[in-house]
C-alpha positions in Angstrom: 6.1 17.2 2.2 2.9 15.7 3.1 2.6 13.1 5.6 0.5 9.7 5.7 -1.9 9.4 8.4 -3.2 5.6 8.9 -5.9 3.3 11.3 -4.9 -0.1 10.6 -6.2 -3.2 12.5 -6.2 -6.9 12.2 -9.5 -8.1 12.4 -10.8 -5.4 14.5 -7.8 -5.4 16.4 -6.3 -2.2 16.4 -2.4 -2.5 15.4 -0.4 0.5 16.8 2.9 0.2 14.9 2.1 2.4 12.1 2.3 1.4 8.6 3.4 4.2 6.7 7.3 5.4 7.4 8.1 8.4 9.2 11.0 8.7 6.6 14.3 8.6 9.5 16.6 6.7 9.7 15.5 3.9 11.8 12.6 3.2 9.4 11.2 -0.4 9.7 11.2 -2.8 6.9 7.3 -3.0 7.0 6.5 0.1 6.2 4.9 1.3 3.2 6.9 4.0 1.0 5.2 4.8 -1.6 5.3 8.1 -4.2 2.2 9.7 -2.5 0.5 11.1 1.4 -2.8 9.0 2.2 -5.1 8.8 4.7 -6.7 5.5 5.3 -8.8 3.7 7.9 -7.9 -0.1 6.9 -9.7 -2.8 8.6 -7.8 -6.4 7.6 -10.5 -9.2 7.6 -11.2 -12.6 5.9 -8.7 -14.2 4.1 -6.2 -11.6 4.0 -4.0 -12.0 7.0 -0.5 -10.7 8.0 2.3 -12.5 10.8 2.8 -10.7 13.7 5.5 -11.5 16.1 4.5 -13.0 19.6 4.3 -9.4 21.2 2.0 -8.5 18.5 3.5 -5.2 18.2 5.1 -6.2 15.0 4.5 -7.3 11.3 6.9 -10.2 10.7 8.5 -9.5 6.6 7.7 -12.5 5.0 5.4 -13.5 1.7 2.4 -12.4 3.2 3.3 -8.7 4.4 4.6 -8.7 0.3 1.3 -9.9 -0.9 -0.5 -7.1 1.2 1.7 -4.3 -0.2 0.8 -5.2 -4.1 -3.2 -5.9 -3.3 -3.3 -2.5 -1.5 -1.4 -0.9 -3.9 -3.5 -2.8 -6.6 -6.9 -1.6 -4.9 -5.8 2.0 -4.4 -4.2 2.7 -8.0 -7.9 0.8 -9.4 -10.2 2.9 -7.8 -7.8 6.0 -9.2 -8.4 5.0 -12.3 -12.0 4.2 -12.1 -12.5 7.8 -10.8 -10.4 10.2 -13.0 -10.2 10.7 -16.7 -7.8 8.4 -18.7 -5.4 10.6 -19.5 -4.8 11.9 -16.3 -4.5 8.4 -15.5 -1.9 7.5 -17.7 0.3 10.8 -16.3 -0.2 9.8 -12.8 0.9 6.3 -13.7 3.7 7.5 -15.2 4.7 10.2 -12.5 3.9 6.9 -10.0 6.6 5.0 -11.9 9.1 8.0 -11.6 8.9 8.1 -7.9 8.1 4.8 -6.9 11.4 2.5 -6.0 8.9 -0.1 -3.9 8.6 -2.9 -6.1 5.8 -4.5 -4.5 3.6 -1.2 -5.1 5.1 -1.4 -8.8 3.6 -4.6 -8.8 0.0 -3.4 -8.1 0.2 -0.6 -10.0 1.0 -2.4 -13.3 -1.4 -5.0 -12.5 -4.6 -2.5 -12.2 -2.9 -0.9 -15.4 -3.4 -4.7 -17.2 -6.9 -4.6 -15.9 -7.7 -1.5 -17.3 -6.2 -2.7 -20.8 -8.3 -5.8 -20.7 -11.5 -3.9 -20.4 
């Protein structure tokens, strides 16, 4: 199985906790498990802000961390789409779906699939 490799920090601050599950058994809840390896380098700026806990070691699970799940997920599936032929789309959507028990990347994934419909 291929394994998710990830730089994530909060507005330039690097955040060492790791965001993609290691898949044992003492997984944290803020973790992303999702049907597919990525590598990322994510930088989280502007608006878009997560809770940490006072240690800062720590994303707290609340609306926010939620919200971040389905616009990343949103983003990612997009860009798939924008870059590969439409019916491979529609299989990896489907095989996406198959895999996928994260409702919050479900989320995103059906909303880029809306977007695509509308245009």
């Amino acid at each position: 199985m291929a394994k998710s490799n990830v730089s994530f920090s909060i507005h330039g601050i690097n955040y060492s906790g790791g965001l993609f599950s290691e898949y044992n058994f003492n997984a944290k809840k803020t973790t992303l498990l999702w049907p597919f390896p990525m590598l990322i380098v994510l930088d989280l700026n502007g608006i878009n802000d997560l809770d940490l806990n006072s240690a800062r070691n720590k994303i707290v699970l609340n609306e926010l961390w939620h919200s971040f799940k389905q616009n990343l997920a949103f983003i990612i599936c997009k860009k798939l789409s924008e870059n590969l032929k439409e019916e491979y789309v529609s299989t990896l959507y489907s095989l996406f779906r198959e895999n996928s028990k994260n409702n919050n990347f479900l989320v995103g994934l059906e909303k880029s699939q809306k977007l695509l419909k509308n245009q």
